[in-house]
PAVEX-959908 format. One record per atom (N, C-alpha, C): residue in one letter; x, y, z. Coordinates in steps of 0.2 Angstrom, whole numbers, plus 2048, in hexadecimal, padded with zeros to 3 digits. Layout:
! PAVEX-959908
AXYZ...
//
This chain:
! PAVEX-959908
X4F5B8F6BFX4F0B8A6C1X4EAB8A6BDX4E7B846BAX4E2B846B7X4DDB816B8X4D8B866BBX4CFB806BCX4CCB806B6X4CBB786B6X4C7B766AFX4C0B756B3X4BBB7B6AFX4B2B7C6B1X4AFB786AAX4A9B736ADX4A5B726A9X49FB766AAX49EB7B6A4X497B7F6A3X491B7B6A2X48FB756A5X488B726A3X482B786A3X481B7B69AX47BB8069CX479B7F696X472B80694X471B7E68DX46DB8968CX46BB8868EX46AB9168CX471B9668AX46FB99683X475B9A681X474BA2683X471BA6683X470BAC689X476BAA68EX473BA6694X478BA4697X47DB9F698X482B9D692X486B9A692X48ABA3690X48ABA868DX48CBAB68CX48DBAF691X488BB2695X488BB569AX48FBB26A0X48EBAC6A1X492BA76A7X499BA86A2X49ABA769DX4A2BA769AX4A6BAF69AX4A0BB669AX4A3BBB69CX4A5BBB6A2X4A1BBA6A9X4A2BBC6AFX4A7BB66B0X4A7BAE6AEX4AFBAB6AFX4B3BAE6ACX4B5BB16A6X4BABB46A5X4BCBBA6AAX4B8BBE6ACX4B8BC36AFX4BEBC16B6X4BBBBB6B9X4BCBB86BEX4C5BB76BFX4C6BB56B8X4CCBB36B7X4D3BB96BBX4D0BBE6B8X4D4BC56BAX4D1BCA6C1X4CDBC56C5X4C9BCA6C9X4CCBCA6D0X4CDBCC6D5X4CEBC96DCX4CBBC56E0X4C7BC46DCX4C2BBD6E0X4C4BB66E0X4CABB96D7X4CCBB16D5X4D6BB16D6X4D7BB66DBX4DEBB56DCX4E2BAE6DFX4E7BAD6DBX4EABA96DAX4E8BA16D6X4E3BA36D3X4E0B9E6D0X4E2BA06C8X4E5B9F6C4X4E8BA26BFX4E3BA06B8X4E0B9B6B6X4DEB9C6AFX4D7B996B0X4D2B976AFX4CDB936ABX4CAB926A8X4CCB8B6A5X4C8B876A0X4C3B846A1X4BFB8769DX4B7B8669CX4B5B80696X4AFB7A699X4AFB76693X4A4B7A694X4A4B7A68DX49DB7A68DX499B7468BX493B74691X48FB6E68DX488B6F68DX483B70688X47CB71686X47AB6C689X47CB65689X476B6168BX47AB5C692X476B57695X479B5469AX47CB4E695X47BB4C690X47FB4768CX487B4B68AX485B50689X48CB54688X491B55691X48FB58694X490B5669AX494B4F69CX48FB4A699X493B4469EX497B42699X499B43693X49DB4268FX4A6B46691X4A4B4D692X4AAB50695X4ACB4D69CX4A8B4E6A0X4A8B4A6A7X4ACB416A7X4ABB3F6A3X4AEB3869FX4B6B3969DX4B7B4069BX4BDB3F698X4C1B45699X4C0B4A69BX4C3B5069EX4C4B4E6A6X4CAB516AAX4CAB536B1X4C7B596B3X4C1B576B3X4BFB606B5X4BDB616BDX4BEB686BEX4C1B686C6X4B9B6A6CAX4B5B6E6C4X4AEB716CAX4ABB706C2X4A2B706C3X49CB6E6BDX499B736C2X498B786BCX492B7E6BEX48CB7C6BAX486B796BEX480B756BBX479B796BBX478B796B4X473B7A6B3X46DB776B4X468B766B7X462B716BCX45DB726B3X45EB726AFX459B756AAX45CB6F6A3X45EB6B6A4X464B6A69CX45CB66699X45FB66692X459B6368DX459B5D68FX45FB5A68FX45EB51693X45AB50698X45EB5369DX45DB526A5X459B586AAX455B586AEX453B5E6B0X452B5C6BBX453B626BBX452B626C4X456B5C6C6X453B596CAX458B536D1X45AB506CBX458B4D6C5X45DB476C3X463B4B6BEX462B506BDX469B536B9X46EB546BDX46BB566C5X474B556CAX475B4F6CCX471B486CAX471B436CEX476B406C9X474B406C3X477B3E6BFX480B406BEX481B456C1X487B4A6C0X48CB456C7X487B466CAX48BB416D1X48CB3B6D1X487B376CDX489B306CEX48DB316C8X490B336C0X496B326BCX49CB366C0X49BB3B6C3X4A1B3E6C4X4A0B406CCX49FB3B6D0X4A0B3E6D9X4A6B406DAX4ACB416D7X4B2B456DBX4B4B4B6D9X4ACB4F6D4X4AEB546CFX4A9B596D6X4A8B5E6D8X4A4B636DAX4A0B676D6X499B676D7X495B6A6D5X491B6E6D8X491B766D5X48DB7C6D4X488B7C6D1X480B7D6D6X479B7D6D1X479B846CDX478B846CAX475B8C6C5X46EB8B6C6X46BB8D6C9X461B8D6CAX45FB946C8X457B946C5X454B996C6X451B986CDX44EB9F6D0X44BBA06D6X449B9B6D7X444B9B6D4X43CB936D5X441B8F6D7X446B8B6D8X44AB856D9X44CB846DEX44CB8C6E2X452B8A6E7X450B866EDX44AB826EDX448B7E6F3X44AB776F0X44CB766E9X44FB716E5X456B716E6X459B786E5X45FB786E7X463B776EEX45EB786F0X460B796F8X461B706FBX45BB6A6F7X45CB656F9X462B606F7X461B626EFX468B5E6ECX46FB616F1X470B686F3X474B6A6F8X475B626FEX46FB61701X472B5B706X473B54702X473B536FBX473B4F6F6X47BB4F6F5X481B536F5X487B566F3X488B586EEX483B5F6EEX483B646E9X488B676EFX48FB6C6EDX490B716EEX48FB766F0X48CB786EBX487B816ECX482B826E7X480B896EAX47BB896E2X47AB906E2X47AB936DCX479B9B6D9X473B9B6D5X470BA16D7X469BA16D4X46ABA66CEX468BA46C8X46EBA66C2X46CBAE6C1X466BB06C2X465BB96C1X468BBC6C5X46DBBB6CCX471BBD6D1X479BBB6D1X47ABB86CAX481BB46C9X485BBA6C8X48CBBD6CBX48FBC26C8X498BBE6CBX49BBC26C8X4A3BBD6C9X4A5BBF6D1X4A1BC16D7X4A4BBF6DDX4A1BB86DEX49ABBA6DFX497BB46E3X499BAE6DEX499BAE6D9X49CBA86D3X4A3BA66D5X4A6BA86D4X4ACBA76D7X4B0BA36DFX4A8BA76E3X4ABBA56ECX4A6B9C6ECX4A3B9C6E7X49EB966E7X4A1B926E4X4A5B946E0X4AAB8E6DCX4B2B8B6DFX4B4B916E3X4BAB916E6X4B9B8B6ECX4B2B8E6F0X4AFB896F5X4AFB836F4X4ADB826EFX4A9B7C6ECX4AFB766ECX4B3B786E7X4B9B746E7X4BDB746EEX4BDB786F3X4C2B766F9X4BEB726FDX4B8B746FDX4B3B70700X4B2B67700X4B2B676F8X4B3B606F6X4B8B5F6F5X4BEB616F5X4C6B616F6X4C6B5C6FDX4C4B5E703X4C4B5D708X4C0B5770AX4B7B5770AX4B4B5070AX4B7B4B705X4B9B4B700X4BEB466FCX4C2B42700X4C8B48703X4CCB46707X4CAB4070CX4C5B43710X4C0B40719X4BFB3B714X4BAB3B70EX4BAB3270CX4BEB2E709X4C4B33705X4CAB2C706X4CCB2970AX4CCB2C710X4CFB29716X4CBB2371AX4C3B24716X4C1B1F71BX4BDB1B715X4C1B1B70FX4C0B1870AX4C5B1470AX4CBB1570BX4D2B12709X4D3B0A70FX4D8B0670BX4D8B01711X4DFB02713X4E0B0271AX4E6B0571DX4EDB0271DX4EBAFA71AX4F1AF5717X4F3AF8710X4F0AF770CX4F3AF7705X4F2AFD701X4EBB02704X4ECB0B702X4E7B076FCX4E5B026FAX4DFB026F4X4D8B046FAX4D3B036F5X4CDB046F7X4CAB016FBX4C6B01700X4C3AFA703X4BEAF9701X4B9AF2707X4B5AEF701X4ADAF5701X4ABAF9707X4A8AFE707X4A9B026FFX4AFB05700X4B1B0C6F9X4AFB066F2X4B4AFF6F1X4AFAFD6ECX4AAAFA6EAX4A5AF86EFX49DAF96EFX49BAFE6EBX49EB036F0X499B0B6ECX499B0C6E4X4A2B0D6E5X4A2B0C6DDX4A3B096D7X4A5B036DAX4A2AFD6D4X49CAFC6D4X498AFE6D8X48FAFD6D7X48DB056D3X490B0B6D5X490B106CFX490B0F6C9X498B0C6C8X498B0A6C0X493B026BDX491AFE6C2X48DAFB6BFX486AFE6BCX483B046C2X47DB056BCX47FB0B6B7X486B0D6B5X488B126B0X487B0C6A9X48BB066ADX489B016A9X484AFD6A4X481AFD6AAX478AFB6A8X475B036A5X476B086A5X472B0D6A5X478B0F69AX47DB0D69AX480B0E693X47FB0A68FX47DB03691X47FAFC68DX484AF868CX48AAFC692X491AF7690X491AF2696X498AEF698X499AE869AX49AAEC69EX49DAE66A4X4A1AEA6A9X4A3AE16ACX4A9AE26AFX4AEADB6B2X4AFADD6BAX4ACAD86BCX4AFAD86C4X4B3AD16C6X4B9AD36C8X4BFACE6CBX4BEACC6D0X4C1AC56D4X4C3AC56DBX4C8AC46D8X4CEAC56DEX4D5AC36DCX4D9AC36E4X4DDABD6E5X4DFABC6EEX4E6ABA6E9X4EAABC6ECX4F2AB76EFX4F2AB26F0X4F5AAD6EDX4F6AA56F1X4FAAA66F7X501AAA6F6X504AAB6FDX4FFAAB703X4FCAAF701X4F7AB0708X4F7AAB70DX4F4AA670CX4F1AA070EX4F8A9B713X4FDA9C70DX502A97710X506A9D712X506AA2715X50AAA7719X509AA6722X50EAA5723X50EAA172CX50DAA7731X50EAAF730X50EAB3734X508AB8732X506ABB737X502AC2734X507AC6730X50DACB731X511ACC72FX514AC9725X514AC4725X514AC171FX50DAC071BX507ABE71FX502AC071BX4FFAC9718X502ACD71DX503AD371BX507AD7713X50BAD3715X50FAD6711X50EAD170AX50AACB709X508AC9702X504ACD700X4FDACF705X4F9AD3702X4FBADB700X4FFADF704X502AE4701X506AE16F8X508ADD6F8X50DAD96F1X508AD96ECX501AD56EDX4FEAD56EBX4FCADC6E8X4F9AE16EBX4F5AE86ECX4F9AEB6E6X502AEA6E7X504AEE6E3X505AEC6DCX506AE36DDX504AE36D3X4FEAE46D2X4F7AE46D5X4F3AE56D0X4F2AEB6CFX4F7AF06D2X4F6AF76D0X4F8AF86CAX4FFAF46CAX502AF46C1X4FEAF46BCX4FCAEE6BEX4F7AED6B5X4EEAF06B6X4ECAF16BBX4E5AF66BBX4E6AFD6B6X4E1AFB6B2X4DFB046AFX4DDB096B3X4DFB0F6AEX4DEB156B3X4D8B156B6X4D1B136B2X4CBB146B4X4C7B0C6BAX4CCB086BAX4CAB016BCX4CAB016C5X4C5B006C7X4C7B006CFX4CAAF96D1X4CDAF96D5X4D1AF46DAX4D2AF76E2X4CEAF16E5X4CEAF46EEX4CEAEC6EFX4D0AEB6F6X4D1AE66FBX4CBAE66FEX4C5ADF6FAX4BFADE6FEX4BFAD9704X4C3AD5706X4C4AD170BX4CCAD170EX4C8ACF713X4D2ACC716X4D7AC9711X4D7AC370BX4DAAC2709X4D8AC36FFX4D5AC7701X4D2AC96F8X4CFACE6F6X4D2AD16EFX4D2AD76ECX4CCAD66E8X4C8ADC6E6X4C2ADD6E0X4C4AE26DDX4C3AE26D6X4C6AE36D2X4BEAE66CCX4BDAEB6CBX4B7AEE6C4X4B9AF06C1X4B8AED6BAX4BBAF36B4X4B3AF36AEX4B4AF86AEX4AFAFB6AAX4B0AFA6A1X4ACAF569DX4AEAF8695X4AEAFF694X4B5AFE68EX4B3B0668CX4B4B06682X4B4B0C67EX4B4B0A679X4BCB07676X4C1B0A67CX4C7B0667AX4C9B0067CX4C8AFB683X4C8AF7682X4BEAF3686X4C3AEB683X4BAAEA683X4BCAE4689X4B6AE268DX4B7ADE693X4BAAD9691X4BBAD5689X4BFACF688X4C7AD168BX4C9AD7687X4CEADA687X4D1ADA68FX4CCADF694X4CCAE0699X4D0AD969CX4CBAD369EX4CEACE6A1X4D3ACB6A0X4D4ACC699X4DCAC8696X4E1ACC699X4E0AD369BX4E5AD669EX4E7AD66A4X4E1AD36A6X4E1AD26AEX4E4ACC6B0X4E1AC56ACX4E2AC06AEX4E9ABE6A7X4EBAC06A4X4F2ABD6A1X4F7AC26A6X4F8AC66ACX4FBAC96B1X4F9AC46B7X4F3AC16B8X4F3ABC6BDX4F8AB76BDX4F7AB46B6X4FCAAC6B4X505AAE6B6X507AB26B6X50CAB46B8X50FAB96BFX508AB86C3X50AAB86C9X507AB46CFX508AB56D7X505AB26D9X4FEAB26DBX4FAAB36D6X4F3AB66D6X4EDAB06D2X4E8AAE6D8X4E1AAB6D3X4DCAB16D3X4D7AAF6CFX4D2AB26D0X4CDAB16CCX4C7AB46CFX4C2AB06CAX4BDABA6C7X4BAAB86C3X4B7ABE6BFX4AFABC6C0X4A9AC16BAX4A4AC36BBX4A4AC76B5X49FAC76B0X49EACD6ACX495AD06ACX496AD36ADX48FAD96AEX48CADA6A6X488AD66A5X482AD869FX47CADD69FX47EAE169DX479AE869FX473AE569CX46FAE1698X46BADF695X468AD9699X46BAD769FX468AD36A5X46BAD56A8X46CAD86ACX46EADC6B2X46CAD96B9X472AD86BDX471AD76C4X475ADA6C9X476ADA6CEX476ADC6D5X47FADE6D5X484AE16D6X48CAE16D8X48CADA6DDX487ADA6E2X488AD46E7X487ACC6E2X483ACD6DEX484AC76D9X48AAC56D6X48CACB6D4X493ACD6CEX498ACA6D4X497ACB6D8X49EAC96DEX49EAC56E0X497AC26E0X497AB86E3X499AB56DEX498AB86DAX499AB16D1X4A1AB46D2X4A5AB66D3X4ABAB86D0X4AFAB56D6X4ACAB56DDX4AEAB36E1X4AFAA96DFX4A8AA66DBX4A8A9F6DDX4ADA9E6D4X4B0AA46D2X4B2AA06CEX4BBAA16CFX4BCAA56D5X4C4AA66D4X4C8A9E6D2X4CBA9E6CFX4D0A996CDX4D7A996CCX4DCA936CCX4E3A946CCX4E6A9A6C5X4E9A9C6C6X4EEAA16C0X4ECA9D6B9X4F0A976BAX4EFA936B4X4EAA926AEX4E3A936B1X4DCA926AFX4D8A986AEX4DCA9D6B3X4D8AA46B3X4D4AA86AEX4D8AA76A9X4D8AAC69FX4D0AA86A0X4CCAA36A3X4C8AA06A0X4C3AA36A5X4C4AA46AAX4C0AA66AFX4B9AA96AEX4B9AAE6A9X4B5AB36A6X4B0AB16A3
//
């Protein structure tokens, strides 16, 4: 088994230090059954959210000190890019009433680093992940919608308004959909309107991107956010979305998020809401 740790620390003393006492770890009985770990280093919090972006990493041992970031916004930051990741403070002493708050904030833990050695490292890290292993769990379940297993409109709120201000806060685009079944409407049973909306649920699992959220915001209608990235671009994004629409039973209208005028998720969802349209016309939606 391998845990991938990101080392967000910019003192190179202690990046040094932390990669002995993790190796240590590796072979110690505090880390039984836990077999290998790979360690990503990152000097600044722009490195950090970079790895955080593109790695699965499993726990971020955080440094409160980075040259970018410092105190409450360098864990804040670490939460809003990557909330499913768990996060360990590394403070000096003076911190620890700083660390103690980000704690009810959903910091995991925190080690005060002139006291770090591979037990207490090790039981803080172990924790950390079963801990957020668990509340993940308690909020998918009251994240999830209990007909079709996507998201509901609460879970997409949260984080399709995350990734709007990563949006506004990097300079890229971002597309918000509405999209309903026609079936819906002319379905004569609850039973059959059931089962369009699961039909529905599952083609737009087909064509969403790994990184794209899609949940069930109303009784008869999905939202759908997809973030630009530098592979594709939100022209791209909607073509994919809507040339999959024209060929099933799906209208839907769009929204695109201008980080250089920036407004509200609640904006982004009324305008995409007043522009759902037949399949046939959708491509233009946007």
């Amino acid at each position: 088994m391998t845990i991938r740790v990101l080392l967000a620390e910019s003192d190179t003393e202690d990046v040094l230090f932390l990669r002995d006492v993790l190796e240590e770890m590796e072979s110690s009985e505090f880390w039984s059954g836990w077999l290998h770990l790979d360690v990503f280093d990152a000097p600044t919090w722009a490195f950090s959210e970079a790895i955080l972006a593109t790695e699965p990493i499993d726990v971020v041992l955080l440094d409160l000190k980075l040259p970018d970031a410092e105190g409450a916004e360098c864990f804040r930051l670490a939460h809003m890019v990557a909330p499913h990741v768990p996060v360990v403070l590394l403070v000096e002493e003076a911190n620890v009433d700083l660390a103690a708050r980000l704690i009810r904030e959903g910091a995991q833990d925190f080690l005060i680093k002139k006291h770090i050695d591979c037990e207490p490292l090790a039981h803080a890290m172990r924790n950390a992940i079963e801990r957020h292993r668990l509340l993940s769990a308690a909020r998918a379940a009251a994240m999830t919608d209990s007909l079709t297993g996507l998201l509901n409109r609460a879970a997409f709120q949260m984080f399709a308004d995350r990734d709007r201000r990563i949006a506004e806060r990097t300079g890229r685009r971002m597309a918000v959909m509405v999209v309903e079944p026609r079936e819906y409407s002319a379905a004569r049973s609850e039973q059959h309107k059931d089962l369009a909306l699961v039909e529905a649920a599952d083609q737009l699992r087909t064509f969403s991107g790994p990184t794209d959220l899609v949940a069930r915001i109303g009784e008869d209608r999905f939202g759908i956010a997809v973030l630009e990235t530098d592979a594709e671009s939100i022209e791209k994004a909607c073509v994919r979305y809507c040339s999959a629409f024209g060929s099933r039973a799906l209208r839907a209208g769009s929204a695109v998020f201008n980080p250089y005028q920036p407004v509200s998720l609640d904006a982004l969802l009324e305008l995409a809401e007043s522009n759902v349209v037949a399949p046939a016309v959708a491509a233009g939606a946007y």
